[in-house]
C-alpha positions in Angstrom: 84.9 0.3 -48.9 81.5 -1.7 -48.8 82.0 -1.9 -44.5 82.2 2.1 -44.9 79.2 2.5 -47.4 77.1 0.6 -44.8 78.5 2.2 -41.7 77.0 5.6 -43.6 74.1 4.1 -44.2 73.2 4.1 -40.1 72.2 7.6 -39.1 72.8 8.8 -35.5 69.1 9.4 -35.0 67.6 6.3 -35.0 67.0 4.5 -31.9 66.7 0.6 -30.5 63.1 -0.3 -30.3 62.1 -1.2 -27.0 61.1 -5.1 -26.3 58.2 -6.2 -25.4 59.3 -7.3 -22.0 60.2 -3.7 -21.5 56.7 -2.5 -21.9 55.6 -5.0 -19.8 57.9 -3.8 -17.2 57.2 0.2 -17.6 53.5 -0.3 -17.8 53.9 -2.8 -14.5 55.5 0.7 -13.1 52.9 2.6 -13.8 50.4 0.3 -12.4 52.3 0.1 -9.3 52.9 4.3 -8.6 49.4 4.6 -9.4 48.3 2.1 -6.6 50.6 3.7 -4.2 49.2 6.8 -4.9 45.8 5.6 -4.5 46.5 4.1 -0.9 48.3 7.5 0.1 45.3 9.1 -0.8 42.0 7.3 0.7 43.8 5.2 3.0 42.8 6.5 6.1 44.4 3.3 9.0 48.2 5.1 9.0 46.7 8.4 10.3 43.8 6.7 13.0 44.3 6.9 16.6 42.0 3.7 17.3 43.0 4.5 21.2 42.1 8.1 21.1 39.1 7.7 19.0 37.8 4.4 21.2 38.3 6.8 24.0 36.8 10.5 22.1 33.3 8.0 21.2 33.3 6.5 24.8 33.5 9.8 26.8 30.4 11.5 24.3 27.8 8.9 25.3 27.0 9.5 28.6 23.4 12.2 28.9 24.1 14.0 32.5 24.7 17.3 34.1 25.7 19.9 30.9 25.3 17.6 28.7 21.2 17.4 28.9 21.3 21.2 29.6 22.9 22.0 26.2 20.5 19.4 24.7 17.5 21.0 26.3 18.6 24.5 25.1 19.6 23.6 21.2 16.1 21.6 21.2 14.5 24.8 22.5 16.0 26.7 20.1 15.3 24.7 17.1 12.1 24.2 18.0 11.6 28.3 18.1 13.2 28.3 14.3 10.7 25.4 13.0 7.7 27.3 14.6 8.8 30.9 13.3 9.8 28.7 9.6 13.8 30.1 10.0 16.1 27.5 8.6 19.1 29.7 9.9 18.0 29.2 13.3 17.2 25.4 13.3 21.3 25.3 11.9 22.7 27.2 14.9 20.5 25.0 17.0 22.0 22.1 15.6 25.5 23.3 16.1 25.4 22.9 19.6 23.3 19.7 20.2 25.3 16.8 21.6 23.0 14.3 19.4 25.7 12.5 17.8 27.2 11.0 21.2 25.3 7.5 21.6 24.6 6.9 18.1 28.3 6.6 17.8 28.1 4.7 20.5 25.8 2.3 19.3 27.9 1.6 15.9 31.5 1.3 17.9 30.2 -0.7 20.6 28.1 -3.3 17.7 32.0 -3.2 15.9 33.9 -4.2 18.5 32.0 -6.5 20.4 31.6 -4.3 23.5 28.5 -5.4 25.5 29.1 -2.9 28.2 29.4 0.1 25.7 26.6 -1.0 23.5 24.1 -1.2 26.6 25.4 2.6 28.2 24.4 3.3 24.3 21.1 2.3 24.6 20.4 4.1 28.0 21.7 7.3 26.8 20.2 7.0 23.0 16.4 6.3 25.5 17.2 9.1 27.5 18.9 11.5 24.4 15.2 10.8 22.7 12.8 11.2 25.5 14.2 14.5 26.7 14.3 16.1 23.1 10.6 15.3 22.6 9.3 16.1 26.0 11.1 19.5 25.6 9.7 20.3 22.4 6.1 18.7 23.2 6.1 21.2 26.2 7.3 24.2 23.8 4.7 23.5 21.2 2.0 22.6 24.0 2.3 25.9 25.9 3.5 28.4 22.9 0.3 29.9 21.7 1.3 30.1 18.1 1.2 26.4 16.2 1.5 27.2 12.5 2.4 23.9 10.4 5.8 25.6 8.9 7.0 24.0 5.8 10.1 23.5 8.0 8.0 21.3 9.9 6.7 19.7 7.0 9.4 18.7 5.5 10.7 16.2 8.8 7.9 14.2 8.0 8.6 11.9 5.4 12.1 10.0 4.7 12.9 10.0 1.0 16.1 8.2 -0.8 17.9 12.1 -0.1 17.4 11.6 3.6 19.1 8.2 3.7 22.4 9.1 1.5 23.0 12.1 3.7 22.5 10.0 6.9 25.0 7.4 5.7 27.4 9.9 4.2 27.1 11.8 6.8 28.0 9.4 9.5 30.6 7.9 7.4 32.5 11.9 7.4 31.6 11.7 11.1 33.1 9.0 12.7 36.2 9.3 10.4 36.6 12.7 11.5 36.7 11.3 15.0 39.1 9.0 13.7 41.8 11.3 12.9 44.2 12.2 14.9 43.5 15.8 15.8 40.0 16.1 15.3 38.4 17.9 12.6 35.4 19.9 14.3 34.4 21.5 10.8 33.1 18.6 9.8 31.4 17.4 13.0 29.6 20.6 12.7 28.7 19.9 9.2 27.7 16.6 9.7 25.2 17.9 12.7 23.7 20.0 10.0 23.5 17.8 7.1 22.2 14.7 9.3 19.5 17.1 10.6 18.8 14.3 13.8 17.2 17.7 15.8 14.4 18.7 13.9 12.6 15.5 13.4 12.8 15.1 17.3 11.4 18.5 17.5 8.5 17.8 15.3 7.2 15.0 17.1 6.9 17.0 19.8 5.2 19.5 17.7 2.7 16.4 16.3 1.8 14.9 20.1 1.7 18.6 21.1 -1.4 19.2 18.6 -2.2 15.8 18.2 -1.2 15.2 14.8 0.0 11.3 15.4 0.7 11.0 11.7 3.1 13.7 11.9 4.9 12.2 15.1 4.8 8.6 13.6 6.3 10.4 10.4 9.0 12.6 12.0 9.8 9.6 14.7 10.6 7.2 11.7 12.8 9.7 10.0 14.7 10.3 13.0 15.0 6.3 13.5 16.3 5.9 9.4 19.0 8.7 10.3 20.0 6.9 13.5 20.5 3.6 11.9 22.5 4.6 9.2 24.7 7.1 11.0 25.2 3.5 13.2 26.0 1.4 10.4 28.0 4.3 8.9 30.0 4.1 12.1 30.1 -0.2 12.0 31.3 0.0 8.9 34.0 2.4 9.1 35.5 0.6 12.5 35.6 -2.7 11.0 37.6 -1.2 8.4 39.7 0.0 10.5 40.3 -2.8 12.1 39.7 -1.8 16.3 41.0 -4.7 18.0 37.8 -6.4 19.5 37.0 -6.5 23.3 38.1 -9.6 24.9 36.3 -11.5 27.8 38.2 -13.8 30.2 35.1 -16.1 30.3 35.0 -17.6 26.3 31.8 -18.7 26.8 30.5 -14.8 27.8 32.7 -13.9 24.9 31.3 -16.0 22.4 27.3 -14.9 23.6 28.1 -11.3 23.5 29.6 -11.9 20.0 26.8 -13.2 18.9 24.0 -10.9 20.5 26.6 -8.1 19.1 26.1 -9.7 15.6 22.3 -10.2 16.2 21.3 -6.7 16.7 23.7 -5.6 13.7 21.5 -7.6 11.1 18.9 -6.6 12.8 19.6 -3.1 12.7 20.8 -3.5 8.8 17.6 -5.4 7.9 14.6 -2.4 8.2 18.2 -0.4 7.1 17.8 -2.2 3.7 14.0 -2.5 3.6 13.9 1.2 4.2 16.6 2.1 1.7 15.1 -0.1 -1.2 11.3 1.6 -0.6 12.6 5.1 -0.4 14.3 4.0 -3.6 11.3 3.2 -5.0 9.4 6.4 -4.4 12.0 8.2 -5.6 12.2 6.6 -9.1 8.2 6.6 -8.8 8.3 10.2 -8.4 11.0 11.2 -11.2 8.7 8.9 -13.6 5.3 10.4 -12.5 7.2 14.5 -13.3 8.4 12.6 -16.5 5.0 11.1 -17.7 3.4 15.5 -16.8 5.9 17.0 -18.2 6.0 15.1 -21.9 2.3 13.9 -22.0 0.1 16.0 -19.9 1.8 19.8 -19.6 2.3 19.8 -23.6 -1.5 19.2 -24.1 -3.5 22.3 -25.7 -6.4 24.1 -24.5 -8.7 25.9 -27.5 -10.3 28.0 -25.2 -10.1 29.1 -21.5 -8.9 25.8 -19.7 -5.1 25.8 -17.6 -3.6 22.9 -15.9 -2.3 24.0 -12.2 0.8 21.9 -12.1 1.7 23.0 -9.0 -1.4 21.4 -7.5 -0.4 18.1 -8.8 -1.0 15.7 -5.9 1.2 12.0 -5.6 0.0 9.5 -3.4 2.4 6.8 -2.7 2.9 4.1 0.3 0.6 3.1 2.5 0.1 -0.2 1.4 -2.8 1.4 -1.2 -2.7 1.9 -5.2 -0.5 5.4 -5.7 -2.4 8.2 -7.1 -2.0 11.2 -9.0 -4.2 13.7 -9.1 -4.2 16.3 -11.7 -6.1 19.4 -11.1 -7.3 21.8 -14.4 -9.2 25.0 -13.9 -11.4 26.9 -16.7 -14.5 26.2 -18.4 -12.9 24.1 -20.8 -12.7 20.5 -19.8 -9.9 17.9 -20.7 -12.3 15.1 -22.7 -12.8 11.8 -22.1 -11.1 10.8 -25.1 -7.8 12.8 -24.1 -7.5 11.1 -20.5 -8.1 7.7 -21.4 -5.0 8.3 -23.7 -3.1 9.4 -20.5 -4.2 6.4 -18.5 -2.7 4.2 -21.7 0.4 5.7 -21.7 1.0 5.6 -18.4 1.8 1.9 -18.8 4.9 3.0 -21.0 6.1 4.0 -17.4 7.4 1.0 -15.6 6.3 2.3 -11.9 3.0 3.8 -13.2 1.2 0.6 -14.7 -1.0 0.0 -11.8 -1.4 3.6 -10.6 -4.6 5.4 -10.6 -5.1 8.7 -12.8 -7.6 11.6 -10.9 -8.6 14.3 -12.7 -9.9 17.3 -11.0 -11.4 19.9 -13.1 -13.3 23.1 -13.2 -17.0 22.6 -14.7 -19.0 24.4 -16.7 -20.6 26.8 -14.1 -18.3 29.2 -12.7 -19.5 28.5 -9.1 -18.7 25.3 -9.0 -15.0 26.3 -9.7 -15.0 29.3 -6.9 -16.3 26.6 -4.5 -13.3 24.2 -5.7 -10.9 27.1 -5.6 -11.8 28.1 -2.2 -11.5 24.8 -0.2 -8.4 24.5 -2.4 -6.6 27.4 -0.7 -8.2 26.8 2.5 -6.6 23.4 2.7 -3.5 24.7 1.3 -2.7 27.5 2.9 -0.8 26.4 6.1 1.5 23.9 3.6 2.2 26.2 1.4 3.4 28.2 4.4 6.5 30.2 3.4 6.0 29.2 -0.4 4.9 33.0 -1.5 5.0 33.0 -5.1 1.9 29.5 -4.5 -0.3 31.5 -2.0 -0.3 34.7 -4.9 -1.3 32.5 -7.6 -3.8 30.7 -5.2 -5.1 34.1 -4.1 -5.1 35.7 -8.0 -6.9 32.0 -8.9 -9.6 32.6 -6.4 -10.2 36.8 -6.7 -10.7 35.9 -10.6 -13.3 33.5 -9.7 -15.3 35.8 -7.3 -15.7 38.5 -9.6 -17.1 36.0 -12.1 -19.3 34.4 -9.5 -20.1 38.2 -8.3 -21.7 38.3 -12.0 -23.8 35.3 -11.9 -27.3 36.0 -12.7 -30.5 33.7 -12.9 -30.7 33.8 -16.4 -33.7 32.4 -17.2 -36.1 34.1 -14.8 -34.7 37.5 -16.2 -35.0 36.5 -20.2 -38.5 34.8 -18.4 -39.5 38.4 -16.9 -38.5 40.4 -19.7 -40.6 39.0 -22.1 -43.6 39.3 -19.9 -42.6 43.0 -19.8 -41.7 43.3 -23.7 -43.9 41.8 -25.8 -42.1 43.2 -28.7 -38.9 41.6 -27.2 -38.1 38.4 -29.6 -34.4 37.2 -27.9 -31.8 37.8 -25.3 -28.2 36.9 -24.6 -25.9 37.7 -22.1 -22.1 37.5 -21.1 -19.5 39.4 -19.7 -16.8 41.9 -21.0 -13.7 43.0 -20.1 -12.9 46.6 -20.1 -10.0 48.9 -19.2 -9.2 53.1 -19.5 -5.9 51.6 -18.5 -6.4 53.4 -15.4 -8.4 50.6 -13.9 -10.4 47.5 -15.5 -13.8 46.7 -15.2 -15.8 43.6 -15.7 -19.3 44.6 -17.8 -22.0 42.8 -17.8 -24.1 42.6 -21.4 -26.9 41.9 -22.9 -27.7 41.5 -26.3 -31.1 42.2 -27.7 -33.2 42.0 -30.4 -36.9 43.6 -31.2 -39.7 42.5 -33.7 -38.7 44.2 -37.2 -42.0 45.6 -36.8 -41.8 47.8 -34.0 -42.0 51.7 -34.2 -38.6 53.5 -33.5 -39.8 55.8 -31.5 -41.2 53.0 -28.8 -38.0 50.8 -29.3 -36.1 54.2 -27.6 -38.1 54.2 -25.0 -38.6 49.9 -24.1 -34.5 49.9 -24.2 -34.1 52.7 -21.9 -36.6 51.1 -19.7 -35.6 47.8 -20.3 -32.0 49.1 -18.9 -32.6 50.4 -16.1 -34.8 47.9 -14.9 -31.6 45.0 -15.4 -29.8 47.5 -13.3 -32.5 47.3 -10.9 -33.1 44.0 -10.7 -29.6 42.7 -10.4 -28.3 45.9 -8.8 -25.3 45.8 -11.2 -24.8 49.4 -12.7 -22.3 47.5 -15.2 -25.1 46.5 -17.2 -25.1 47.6 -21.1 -27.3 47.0 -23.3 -26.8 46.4 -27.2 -29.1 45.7 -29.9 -28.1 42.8 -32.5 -26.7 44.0 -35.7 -28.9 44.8 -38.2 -31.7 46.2 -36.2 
């Protein structure tokens, strides 16, 4: 009876608990599908055609016949799209260009120990880069037009952007070439995203108007892509492991393994040097926005002063303390007090603690700000090229100021003049007015008197009328009103 009670006892529902050895081996399972799914998806060696892609690299090198043709002709065209400012154009231009050949090249022949290879690379690479830039010197040299687009302007500087998308970029390339059955989507994107044409282009446009800053500039951006669309392509072959090329003489073997591995740290040295500065300007940048945006945008004018952020000017590099300069318009002025607080707490910004704080900032005359206004826009007009909604505020910024400097008057002779005229006169003031039918607005231009108590009425009438037409007269302004002060 008791073996039955128990046996009841025991419902059908319950299950063994599993051991701890059999975690151990289901969660070893999962680790292991996991793996082998991870290897199915980014391992890239099953699908790689080393012999094919060895020979696809090889056979793009060479720079002869329709090859330099097609080069002249997409460096022609780009060069027509950064002069006319049309980004569509410089990206068909790149679609065609054959740039990508001995860069490839260079990385391959650097990964595999293949002197012969590495030194075609070179010849084509000199003659790849010489060709572009004579082409687009000529272009800019004989086209008449030789505006500074901001297409232009913008190949002349490498930042932390332009190395990522050169070493991304030749890291999709040269895999692409890797895969059997070439993907030619993304050699076109590559050719686009690189950008290698442009910057070739430009220093033709800089030795074309003799702008060496700007072909130094675009030169060293085109050398930054270059070398890490190589190293990109050193990497990717080394992972893949391409057999290496193998010399009967050991001793020849051995020199041109070592030259092979000379020129590869020497090519990822200014790789690295460049990659760490361009770092550093971009975090020196991100903290300088920061440091305007929380301490220097939020601050409050009581009257008529304005801070033109977009004027903001950073100076970084070039061995030399960076710089920002900070430009406020108005007759209000930012005091002393208020920027020496800036200057301290720009030391709560790592990168900004031995950076120099300008302020540029309209004075009290309204002259002094036109003049400021007007070089302003004069030496901003051809980089704010293409940048519409800058050159209308520039433009408003300085038409505001001309009919304020159109207003002007020499003060002090007139008060000086009109007492000499009045005796009865006993003060003056003048300023400007705004006024609108809402048809059209009209600045004014007012003065403010006031007569001895003891004058009769009668002559009062007549000194204000002549008193008024004489201002209009002598500062040929029919704006001028005149008002007495309250009370009289």
């Amino acid at each position: 009876m008791s073996e039955n009670l128990n046996q009841d006892q025991i419902t059908p529902s319950e299950e063994p608990i599993e051991t701890k050895e059999e975690v151990k081996k289901d969660f070893k399972g999962l680790l292991v599908s996991t793996k082998k799914f991870l290897q199915e998806l980014l391992d890239i060696r099953p699908n790689t055609d080393q012999a094919a892609t060895k020979e696809a690299i090889i056979a793009d090198i060479p720079f002869k016949g329709h090859t330099s043709w097609i080069l002249i002709c997409s460096i022609f065209i780009a060069s027509v799209g950064l002069n006319a400012n049309s980004t569509a154009v410089v990206i068909g231009a790149m679609l065609i260009s054959p740039l990508m050949g001995p860069i490839l090249g260079l990385g391959m022949s650097l990964a595999i120990n293949d002197i012969d290879t590495l030194r075609r690379s070179l010849k084509n690479f000199t003659v790849m880069v010489v060709l572009s830039v004579l082409t687009a010197f000529l272009f800019f040299y004989l086209f008449p037009l030789k505006d500074e687009s901001s297409e232009l302007l913008a190949r002349t500087a490498p930042d932390i952007r332009d190395v990522l998308i050169a070493f991304f970029g030749g890291l999709a390339l040269v895999i692409a070439r890797a895969k059997k059955g070439t993907i030619a989507s993304v050699i076109f994107g590559v050719a686009i995203a690189t950008a290698l044409m442009p910057p070739l282009c430009t220093v033709g446009f800089g030795l074309a108007i003799g702008n060496y800053d700007f072909a130094w500039g675009a030169l060293y951006l085109f050398t930054i892509n270059t070398i890490f669309i190589a190293l990109a392509t050193f990497l990717v072959i080394k992972l893949l492991r391409f057999p290496m090329v193998r010399y009967a003489n050991s001793k020849r073997r051995r020199l041109i393994g070592r030259i092979a591995s000379l020129l590869a740290v020497l090519v990822m040295i200014p790789a690295s040097i460049t990659f760490w500065d361009a770092l550093q300007e971009s975090v020196f940048r991100k903290q300088v926005q920061e440091f305007i945006d929380e301490r220097v945008a939020p601050y409050q004018f009581s009257e008529s002063g304005r801070f033109m952020e977009d004027f903001t000017d950073i100076e970084y590099g070039d061995g030399k303390l960076p710089v920002i300069e900070l430009v406020f318009m108005g007759n209000e002025t930012v005091p002393d007090n208020v920027i020496a607080s800036w200057e301290s707490q720009m030391d709560e910004f790592s990168k900004l603690k031995d950076c120099e704080l300008r302020i540029i900032q309209g004075g009290n005359e309204e002259l002094d700000q036109l003049k400021y206004v007007n070089e302003l826009y004069e030496s901003q007009k051809n980089v704010l090229l293409g940048k519409d909604d800058k050159i209308k505020l520039l433009e408003n910024e300085l038409n505001r100021y001309k009919r304020y400097a159109g207003k002007q008057i020499p003060f002090s002779s007139i008060s000086a003049e009109a007492k000499a005229n009045y005796e009865n006169l006993e003060s003056i003031e003048y300023d400007h007015a705004v006024r609108t039918d809402f048809k059209k607005t009209d600045t004014l231009s007012i003065f403010e008197i006031k007569w001895n108590k003891d004058i009769q009425a009668e002559k009062k009438k007549i000194d204000n009328k002549k008193l008024l037409d004489w201002l209009k007269i002598r500062l040929n302004d029919s704006t001028v009103q005149l008002r007495e002060t309250a009370g009289f």
